[in-house]
C-alpha positions as CSV (number, residue, x, y, z in Angstrom):
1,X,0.0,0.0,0.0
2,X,1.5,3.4,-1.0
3,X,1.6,5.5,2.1
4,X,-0.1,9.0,1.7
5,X,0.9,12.2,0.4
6,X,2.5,13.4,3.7
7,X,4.7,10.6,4.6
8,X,6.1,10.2,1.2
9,X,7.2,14.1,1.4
10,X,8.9,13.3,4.8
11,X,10.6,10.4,2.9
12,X,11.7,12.3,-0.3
13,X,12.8,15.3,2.3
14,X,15.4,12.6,4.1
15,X,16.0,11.2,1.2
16,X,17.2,14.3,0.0
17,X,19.1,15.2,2.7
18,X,21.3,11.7,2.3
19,X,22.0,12.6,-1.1
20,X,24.0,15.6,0.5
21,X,25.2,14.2,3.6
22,X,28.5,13.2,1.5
23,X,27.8,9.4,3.0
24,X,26.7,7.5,0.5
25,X,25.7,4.1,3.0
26,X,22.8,6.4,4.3
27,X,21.6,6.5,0.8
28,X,21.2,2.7,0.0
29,X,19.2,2.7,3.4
30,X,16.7,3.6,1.9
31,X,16.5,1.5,-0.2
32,X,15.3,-2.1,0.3
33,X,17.7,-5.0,0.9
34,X,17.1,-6.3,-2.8
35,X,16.3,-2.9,-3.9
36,X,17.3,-1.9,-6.9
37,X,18.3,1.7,-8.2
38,X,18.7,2.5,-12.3
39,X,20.8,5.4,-14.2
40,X,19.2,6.7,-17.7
41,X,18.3,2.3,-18.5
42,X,22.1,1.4,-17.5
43,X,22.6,-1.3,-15.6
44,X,20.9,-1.6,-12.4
45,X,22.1,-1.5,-9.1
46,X,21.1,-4.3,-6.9
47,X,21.4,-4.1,-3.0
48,X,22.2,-1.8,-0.7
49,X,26.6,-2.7,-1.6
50,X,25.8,-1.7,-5.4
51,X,23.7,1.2,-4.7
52,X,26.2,2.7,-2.0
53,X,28.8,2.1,-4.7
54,X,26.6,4.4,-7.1
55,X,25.8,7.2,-4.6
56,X,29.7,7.7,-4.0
57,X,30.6,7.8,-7.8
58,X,28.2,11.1,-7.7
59,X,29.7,12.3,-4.2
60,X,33.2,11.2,-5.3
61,X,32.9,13.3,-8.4
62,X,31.2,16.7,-6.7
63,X,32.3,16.7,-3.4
64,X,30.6,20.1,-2.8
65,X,27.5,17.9,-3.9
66,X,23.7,19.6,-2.8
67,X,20.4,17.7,-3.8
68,X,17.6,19.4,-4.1
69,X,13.9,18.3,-4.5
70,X,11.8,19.8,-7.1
71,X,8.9,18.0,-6.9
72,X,7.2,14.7,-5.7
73,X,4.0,13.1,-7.8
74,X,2.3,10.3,-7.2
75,X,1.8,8.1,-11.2
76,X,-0.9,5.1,-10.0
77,X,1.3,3.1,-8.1
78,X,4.5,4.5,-8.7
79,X,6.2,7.8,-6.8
80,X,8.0,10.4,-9.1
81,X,10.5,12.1,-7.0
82,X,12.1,15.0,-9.1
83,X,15.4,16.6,-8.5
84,X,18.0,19.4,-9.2
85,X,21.9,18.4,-8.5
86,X,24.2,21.3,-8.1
87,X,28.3,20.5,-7.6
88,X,31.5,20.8,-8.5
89,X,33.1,18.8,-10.9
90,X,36.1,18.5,-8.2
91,X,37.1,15.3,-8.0
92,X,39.4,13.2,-9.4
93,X,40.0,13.7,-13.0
94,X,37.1,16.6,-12.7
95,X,37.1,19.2,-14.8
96,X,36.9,22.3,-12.3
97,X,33.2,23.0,-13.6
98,X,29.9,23.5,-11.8
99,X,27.2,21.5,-13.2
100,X,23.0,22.2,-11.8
101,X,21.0,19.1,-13.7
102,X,17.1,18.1,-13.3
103,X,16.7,15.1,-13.0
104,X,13.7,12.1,-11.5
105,X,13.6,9.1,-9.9
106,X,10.4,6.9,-10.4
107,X,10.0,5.1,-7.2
108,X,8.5,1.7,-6.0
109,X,7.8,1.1,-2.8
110,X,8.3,-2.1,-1.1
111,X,5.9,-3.9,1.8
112,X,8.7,-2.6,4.1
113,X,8.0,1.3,3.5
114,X,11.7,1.6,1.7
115,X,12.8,1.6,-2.2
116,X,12.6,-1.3,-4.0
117,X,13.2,-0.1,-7.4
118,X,14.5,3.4,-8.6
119,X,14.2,4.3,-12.2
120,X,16.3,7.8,-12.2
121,X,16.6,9.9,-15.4
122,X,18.5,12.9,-16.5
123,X,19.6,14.9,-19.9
124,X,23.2,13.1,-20.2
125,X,23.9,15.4,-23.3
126,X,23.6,18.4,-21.2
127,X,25.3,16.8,-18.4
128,X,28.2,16.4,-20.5
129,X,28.0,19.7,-22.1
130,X,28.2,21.5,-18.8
131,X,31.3,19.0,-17.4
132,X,33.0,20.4,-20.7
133,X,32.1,23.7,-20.5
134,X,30.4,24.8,-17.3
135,X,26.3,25.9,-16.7
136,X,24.9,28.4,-18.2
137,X,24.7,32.2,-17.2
138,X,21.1,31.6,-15.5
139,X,21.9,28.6,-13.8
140,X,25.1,30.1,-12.1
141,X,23.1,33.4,-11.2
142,X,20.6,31.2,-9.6
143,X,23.1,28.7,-7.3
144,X,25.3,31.6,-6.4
145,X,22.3,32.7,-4.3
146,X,21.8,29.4,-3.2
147,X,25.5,29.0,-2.5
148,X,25.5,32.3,-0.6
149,X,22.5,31.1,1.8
150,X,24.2,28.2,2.1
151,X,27.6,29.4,3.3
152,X,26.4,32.1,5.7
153,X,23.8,29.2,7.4
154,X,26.5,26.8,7.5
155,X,25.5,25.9,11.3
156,X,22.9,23.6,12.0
157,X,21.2,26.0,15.3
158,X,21.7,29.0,12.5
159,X,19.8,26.7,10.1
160,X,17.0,26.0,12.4
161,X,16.4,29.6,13.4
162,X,16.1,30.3,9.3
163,X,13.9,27.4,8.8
164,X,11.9,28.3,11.8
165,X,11.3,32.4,11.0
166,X,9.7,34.1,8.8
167,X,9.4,33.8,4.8
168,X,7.0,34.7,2.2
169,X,6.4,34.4,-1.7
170,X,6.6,37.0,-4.4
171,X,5.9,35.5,-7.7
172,X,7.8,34.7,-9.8
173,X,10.6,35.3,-7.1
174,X,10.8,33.9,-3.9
175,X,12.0,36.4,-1.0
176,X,13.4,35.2,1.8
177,X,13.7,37.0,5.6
178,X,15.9,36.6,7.9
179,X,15.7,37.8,11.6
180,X,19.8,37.9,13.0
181,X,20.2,39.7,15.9
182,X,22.3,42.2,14.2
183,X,21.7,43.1,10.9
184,X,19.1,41.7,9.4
185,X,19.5,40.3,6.2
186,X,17.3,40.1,3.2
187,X,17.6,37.2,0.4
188,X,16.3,37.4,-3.3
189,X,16.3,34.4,-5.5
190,X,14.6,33.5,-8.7
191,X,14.3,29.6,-7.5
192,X,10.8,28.7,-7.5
193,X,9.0,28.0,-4.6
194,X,8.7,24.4,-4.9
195,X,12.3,24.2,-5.0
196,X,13.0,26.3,-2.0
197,X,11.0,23.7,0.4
198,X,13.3,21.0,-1.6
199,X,16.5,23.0,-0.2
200,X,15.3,23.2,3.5
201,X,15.2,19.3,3.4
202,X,19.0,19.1,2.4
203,X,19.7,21.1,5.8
204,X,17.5,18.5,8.2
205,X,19.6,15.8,9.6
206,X,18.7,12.7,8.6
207,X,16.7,9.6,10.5
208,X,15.3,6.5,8.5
């Protein structure tokens, strides 16, 4: 039985979060013990060994690595969990170049709540292109925002003051507040709002 709406959010959210905890073990935990978990119809990953082995080629390769999630739908049975990968192509043999991809997983679930199959997809052409070349103008205006939220929160008590105060939504832009002690400090970002609640999941720590 597919849980509801709610707890499949809570999932994606810490699932998120282990995409950027740079450990790639809490990633195959989520996944069932025969799970399986599939790049653009390679070959498939079977077990939680394979799947942690597939999680640290992306962490290995971006250490600065952040996951955000886009969007969650429910297809019939199945669970799309969409996603937006921003990192540095630092690693070895990198090429020094940011990359920010889109990309989804099509989820099933297993009787034991986890992942028993993954079916993840991404545009590999532009993946290449920006390994090669680096993003695009709009894509680096909109992670340096990110980035620059990120660094100054880089404290998880500073984090759960900003997730905890108060924010509102501007369309098309999302405006975010900030209450410091001294000064305060006010955020714009052209992010849309769904991705914003996917980036205060990657701050959360994570539980299973």
């Amino acid at each position: 039985m597919t849980p509801g709406l709610i707890e499949l959010r809570d999932f994606a959210r810490r699932y998120t979060a282990a995409w950027c905890s740079r450990n790639p073990a809490m990633v195959a935990a989520f996944f069932s013990d025969g799970g399986s978990l599939t790049v653009n119809e390679g070959v498939p990953a079977f077990g939680r060994d394979a799947i942690t082995h597939v999680a640290l080629s992306f962490m290995s390769a971006f250490p600065d690595l952040q996951m955000t999630m886009e969007d969650l739908q429910l297809r019939g049975d199945a669970i799309e969990y969409h996603w937006i990968l921003t990192g540095t192509n630092a690693g070895p043999e990198g090429t020094g170049h940011r990359v920010r991809i889109r990309g989804s997983e099509k989820w099933r679930l297993g009787e034991d709540g986890l992942i028993s199959s993954s079916q993840g997809n991404f545009d590999a052409t532009e993946y290449r292109r920006q390994l090669e070349r680096g993003m695009s103008p709009d894509n680096n205006n909109t992670t340096r925002e990110m980035t620059i939220i990120a660094d100054i929160f880089d404290n998880s008590r500073i984090v759960d003051n900003f997730l905890s105060s108060s924010f509102q939504t501007e369309s098309p832009d999302f405006l975010f507040r900030f209450q410091a002690p001294k000064p305060r400090v006010l955020f714009s970002s052209s992010v849309t709002p769904s991705t914003t609640f996917g980036a205060r999941s990657t701050c959360r720590p994570v539980s299973l």
